[in-house]
C-alpha positions as semicolon CSV with decimal commas, in nm:
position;residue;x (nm);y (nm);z (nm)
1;X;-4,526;10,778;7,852
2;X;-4,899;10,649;7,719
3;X;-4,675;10,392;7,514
4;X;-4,494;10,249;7,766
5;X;-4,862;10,189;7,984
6;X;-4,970;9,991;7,738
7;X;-4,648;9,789;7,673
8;X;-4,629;9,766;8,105
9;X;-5,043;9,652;8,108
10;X;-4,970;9,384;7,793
11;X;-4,655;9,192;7,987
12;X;-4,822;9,230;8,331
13;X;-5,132;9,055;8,113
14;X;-4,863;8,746;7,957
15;X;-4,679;8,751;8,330
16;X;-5,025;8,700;8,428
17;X;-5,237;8,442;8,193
18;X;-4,906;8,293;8,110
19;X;-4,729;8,290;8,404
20;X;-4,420;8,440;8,261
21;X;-4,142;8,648;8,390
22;X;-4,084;9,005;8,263
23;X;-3,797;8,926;8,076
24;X;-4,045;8,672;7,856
25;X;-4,347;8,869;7,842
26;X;-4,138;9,131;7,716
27;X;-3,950;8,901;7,434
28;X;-4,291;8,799;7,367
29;X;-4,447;9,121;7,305
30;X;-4,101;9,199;7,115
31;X;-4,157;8,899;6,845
32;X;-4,520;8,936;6,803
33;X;-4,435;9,283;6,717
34;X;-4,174;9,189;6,478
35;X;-4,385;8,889;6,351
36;X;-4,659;9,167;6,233
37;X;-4,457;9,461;6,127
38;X;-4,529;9,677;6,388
39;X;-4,431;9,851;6,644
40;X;-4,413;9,733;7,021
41;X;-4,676;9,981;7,132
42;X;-4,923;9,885;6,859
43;X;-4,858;9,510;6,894
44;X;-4,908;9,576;7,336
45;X;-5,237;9,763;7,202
46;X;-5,392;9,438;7,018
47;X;-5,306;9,194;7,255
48;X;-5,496;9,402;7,563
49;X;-5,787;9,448;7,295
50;X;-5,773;9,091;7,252
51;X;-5,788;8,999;7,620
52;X;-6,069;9,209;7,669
53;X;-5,952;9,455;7,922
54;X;-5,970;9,854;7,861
């Protein structure tokens, strides 16, 4: 449940800053996570630490 938060709060931050749709926030998050050999929670994690929100 925590896990999927944080993946929710990192695409609404993409849909956002980015002004993409779900469905490419969340194939965002999905290749950054691949990209860095993690999961999709951790990856969701580091990009809401690195946008400065809580």
């Amino acid at each position: 449940m925590a896990e999927q938060k944080t993946i929710n709060r990192a695409k609404l931050l993409f849909m956002q800053q980015l002004k993409y749709n779900e469905s490419q926030a969340h194939r965002t998050l999905q290749k950054q996570a691949m990209d860095q050999k993690v999961s999709l929670a951790e990856m969701a994690g580091l990009v809401i630490k690195a946008s400065g929100s809580k």
